[in-house]
C-alpha positions as CSV (number, residue, x, y, z in Angstrom):
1,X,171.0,71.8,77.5
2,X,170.3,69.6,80.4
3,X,173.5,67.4,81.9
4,X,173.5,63.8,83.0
5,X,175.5,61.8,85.0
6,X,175.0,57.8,85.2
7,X,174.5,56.5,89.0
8,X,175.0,52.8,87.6
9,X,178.4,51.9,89.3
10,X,179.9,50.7,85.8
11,X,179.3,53.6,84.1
12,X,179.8,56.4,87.0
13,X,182.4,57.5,84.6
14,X,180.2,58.6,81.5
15,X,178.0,61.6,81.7
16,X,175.9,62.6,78.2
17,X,173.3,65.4,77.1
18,X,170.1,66.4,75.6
19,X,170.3,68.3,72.9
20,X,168.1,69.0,69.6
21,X,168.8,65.5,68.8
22,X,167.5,63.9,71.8
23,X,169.0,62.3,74.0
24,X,172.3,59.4,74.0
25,X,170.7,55.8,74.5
26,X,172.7,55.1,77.6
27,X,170.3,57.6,79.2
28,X,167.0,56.1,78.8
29,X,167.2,54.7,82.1
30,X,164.1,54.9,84.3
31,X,164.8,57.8,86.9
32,X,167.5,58.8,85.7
33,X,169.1,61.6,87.8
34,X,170.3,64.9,84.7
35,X,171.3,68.3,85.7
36,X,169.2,70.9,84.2
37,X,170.6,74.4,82.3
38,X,170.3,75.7,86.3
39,X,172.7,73.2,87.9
40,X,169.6,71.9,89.6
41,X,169.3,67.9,89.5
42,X,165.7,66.4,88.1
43,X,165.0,62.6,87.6
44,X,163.5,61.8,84.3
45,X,161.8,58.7,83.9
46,X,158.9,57.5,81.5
47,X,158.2,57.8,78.0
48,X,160.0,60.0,75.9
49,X,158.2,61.8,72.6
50,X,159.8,62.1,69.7
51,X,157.1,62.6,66.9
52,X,153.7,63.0,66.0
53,X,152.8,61.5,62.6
54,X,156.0,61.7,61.2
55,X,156.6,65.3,62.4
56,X,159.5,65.9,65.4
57,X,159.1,67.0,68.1
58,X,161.8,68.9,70.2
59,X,160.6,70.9,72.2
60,X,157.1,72.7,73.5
61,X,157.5,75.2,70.9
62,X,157.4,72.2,68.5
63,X,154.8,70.3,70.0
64,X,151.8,72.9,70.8
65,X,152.7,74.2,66.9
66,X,152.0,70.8,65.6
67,X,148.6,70.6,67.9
68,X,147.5,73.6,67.0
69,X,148.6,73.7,63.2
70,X,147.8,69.6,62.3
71,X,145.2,68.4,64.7
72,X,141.6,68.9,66.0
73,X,140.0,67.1,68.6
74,X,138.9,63.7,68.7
75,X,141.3,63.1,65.4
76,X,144.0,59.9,66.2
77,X,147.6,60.3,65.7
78,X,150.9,58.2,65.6
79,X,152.9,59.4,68.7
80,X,156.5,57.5,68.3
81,X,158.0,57.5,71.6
82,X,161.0,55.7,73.3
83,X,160.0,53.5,76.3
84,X,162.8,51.6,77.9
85,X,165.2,51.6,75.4
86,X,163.1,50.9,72.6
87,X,161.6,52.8,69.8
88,X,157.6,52.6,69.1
89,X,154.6,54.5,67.5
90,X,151.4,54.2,69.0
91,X,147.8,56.0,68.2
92,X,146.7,58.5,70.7
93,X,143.4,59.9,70.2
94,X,143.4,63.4,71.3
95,X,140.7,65.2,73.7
96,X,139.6,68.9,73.8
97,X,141.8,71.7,75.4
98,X,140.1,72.4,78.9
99,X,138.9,75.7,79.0
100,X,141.2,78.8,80.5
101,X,138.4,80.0,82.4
């Protein structure tokens, strides 16, 4: 579970998490400063990915099952995501894994 603490004066008080659900909306703040499971601080910042057509995602586990399970290359998919606050599903047309070599 990764830790957060607010550096918005007004709110220095409150501190949340991420957890299977996601995280609490008072921390989709661009570069937010969180504590990770290490007690190592990280800023997050940017969009955050929820679900791929329909399906959620929670973790990497989730996420290269779904590719690998749902998708092929080239297809388009409905990526919902939370950008600054706010909710929204966009098409993402996805590319070819790059080869391991």
């Amino acid at each position: 579970m990764l830790k957060y603490k607010s550096t918005d004066n007004a709110a220095s008080s409150n501190s949340g998490s991420i957890n299977a659900n996601g995280p609490k909306p008072e921390m989709l703040k661009r570069n937010a400063p969180i504590t990770n499971g290490l007690g190592s601080q990280v800023t997050v910042g940017g969009d955050i990915v929820i679900a791929f057509d329909g399906t959620k995602i929670r973790n990497t586990d989730d996420l290269s099952t779904f590719l690998e399970e749902y998708t092929l290359p080239n297809q388009t998919i409905n990526v919902t995501i939370i950008r600054v606050g706010q909710t929204m599903t966009l098409p993402l047309k996805l590319g070819t894994r790059p080869s391991s070599t």
